[in-house]
C-alpha positions as CSV (number, residue, x, y, z in Angstrom):
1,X,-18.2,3.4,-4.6
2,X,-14.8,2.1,-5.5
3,X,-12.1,1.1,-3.5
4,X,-8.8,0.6,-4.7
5,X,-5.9,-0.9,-3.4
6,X,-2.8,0.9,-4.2
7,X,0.8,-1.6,-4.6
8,X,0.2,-4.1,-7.4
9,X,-3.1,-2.9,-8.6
10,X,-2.7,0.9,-9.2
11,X,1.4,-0.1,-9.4
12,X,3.0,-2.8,-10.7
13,X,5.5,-2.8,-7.8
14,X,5.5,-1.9,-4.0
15,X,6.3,1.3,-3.5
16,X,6.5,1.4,0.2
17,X,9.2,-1.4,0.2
18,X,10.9,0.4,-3.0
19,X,11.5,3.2,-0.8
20,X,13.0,1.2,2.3
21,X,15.4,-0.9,-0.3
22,X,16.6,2.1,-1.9
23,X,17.4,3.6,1.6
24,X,19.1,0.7,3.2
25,X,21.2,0.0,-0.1
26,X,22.6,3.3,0.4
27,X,23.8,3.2,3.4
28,X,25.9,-0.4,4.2
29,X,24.9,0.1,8.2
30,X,21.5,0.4,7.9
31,X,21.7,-2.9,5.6
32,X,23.7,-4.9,8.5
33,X,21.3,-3.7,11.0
34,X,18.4,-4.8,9.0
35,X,19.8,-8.2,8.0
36,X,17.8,-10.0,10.8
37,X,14.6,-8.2,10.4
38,X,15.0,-8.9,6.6
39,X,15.6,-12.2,6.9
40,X,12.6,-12.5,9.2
41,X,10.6,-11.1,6.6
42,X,11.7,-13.2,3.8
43,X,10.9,-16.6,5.8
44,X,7.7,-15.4,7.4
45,X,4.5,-17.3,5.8
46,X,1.9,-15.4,7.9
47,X,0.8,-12.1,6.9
48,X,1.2,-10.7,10.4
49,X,4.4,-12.1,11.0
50,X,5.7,-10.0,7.9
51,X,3.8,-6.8,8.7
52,X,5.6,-6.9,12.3
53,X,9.4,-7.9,10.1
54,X,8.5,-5.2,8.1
55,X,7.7,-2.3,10.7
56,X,10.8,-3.7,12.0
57,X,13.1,-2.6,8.8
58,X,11.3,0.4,8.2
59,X,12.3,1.7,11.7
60,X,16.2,0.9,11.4
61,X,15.9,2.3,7.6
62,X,14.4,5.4,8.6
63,X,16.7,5.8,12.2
64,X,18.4,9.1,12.2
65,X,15.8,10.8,9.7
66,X,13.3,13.4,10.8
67,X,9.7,14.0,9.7
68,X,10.5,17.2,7.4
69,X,13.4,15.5,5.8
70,X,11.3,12.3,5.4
71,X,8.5,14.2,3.7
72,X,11.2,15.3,1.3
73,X,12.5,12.9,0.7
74,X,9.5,10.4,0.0
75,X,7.4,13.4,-1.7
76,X,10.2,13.2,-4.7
77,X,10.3,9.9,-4.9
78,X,6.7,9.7,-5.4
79,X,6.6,12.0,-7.8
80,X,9.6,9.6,-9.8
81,X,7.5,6.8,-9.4
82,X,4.1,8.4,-10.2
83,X,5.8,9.3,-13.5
84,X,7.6,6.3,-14.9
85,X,5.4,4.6,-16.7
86,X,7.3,1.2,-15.9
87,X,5.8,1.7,-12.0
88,X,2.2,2.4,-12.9
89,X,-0.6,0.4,-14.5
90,X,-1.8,2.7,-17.3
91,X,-5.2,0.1,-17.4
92,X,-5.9,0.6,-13.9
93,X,-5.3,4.2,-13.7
94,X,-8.0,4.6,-17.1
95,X,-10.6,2.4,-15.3
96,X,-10.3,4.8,-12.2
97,X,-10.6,7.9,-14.7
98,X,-14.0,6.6,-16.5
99,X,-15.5,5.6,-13.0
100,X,-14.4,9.0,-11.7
101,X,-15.9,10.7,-14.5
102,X,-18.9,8.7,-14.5
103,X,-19.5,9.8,-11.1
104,X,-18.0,6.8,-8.9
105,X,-16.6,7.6,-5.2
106,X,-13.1,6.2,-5.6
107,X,-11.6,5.3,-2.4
108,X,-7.6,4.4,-2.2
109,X,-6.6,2.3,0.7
110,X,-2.9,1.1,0.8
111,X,-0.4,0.4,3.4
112,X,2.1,2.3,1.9
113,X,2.5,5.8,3.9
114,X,0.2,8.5,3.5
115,X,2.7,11.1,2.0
116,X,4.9,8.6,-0.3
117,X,1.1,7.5,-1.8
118,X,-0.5,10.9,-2.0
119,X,2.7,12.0,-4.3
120,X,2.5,9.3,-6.1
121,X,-1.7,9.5,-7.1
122,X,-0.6,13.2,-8.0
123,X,1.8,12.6,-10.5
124,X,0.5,9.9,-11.8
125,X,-3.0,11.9,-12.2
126,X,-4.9,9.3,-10.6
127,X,-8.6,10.7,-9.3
128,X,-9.8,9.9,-5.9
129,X,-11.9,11.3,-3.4
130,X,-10.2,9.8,-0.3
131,X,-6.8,8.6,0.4
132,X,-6.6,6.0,3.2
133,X,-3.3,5.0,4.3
134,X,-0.1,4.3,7.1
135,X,1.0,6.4,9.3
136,X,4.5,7.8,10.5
137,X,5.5,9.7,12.8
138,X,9.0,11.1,13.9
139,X,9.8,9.2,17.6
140,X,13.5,8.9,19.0
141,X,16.0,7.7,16.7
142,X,13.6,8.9,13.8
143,X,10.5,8.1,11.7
144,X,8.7,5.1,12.7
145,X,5.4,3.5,11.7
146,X,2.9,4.7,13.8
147,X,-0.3,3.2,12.3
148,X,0.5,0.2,9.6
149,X,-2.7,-0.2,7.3
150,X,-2.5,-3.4,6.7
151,X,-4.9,-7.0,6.5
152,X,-7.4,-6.4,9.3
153,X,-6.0,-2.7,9.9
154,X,-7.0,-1.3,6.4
155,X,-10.3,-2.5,7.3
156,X,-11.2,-1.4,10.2
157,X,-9.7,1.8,8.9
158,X,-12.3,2.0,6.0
159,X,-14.9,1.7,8.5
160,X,-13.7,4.1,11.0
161,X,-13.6,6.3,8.5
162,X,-17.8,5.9,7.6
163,X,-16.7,3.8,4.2
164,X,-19.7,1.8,3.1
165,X,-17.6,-1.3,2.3
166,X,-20.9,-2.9,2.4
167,X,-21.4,-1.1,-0.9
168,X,-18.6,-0.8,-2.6
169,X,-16.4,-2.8,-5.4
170,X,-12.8,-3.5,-3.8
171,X,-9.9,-3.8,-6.2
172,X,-7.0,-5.9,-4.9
173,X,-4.3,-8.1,-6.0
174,X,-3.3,-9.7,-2.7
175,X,-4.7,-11.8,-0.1
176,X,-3.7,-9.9,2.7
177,X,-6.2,-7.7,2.0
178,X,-8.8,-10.7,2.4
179,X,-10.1,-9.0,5.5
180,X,-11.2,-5.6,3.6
181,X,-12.4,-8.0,0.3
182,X,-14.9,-9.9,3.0
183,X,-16.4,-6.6,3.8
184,X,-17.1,-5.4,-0.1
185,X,-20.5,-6.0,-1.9
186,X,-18.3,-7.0,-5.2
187,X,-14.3,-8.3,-5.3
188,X,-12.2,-7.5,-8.7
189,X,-8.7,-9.3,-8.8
190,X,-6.2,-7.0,-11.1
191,X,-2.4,-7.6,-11.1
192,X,-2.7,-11.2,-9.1
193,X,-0.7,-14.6,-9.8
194,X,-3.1,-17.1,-10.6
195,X,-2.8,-18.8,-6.9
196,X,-4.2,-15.7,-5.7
197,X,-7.1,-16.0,-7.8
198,X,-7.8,-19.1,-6.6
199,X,-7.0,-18.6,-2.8
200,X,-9.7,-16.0,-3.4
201,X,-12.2,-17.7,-4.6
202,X,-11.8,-20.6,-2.0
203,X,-12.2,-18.1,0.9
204,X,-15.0,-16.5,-0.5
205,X,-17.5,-17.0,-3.9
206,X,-16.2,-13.7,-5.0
207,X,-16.3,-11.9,-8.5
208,X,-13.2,-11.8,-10.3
């Protein structure tokens, strides 16, 4: 068992955020709108604080779109991203191949949304047995994040749906996923800064 984070590790960017800048820079509203929320982000130090900024910009970036444009919209992209070979990490995606092959479960979890990640995996040819990942959902005003997987969310996710964390390897490259990485048998670090590395091996004698 294998899981796999998906921005930074499988990607060499986040593609989630990719897809909110793109959208606000076209559209000079949207970008004055989110300028609080952005800068809120930007000078957050806590995880939590930035997931709640970033919910924040992703509902005034996605106001006025509904859920069959959105899926659209984000299924092309995915499949732009999935093939420029700039965006994914050819290494990453041949490790997952050989443990696919050699009979691995290969789990991704990600907070980027479900749809945006899923086309992504498929262009990019990535194997995987389950895809665990954020929600939207089309509220007034538009698409909104309904279910953010994301530090102690993408955990409890895994477990609610029956993952054996307790057995797997977890891939990351971030320490917001430190909740999920305390739940794994073994930790691998791919993509990370070198602070990372370290963070992670002061919270926990983890493998890298």
């Amino acid at each position: 068992m294998v899981v796999y984070d998906l921005d930074g590790v499988i990607t060499t960017k986040d593609t989630f955020a990719s897809m909110l800048t793109r959208r606000l820079l076209a559209s000079p509203w949207r970008l004055v709108r989110a300028r609080t929320a952005v800068m809120s982000w930007a000078r957050s130090t806590q995880t939590e604080d930035k997931a709640a900024a970033a919910r924040e910009i992703t509902e005034i970036t996605l106001s006025g779109m509904g859920h069959s444009e959105y899926v659209a919209h984000v299924e092309a992209l995915g499949a732009r991203l999935g093939g420029d070979p700039r965006w994914v990490r050819s290494s990453t995606v041949d490790r997952i191949k050989r443990q696919y092959e050699s009979g691995a479960r290969i789990v991704i979890a990600t907070a980027t949304e479900e749809t945006l990640a899923s086309a992504l995996l498929k262009r990019a040819q990535v194997p995987h047995h389950n895809l665990s990942a954020s929600q939207v959902a089309e509220q007034h005003g538009g698409v909104a994040i309904v279910d953010h997987r994301i530090v102690q969310r993408k955990a409890d996710a895994l477990l609610e749906a029956g993952v054996p964390m307790q057995n797997a390897e977890f891939v990351t490259d971030s320490m917001a996923d430190l909740p999920t990485a305390r739940l794994a048998r073994h930790v691998v670090i791919i993509g990370a800064s070198a602070r990372t590395h370290r963070e992670y091996s002061e919270a926990r004698h983890l493998a890298t």
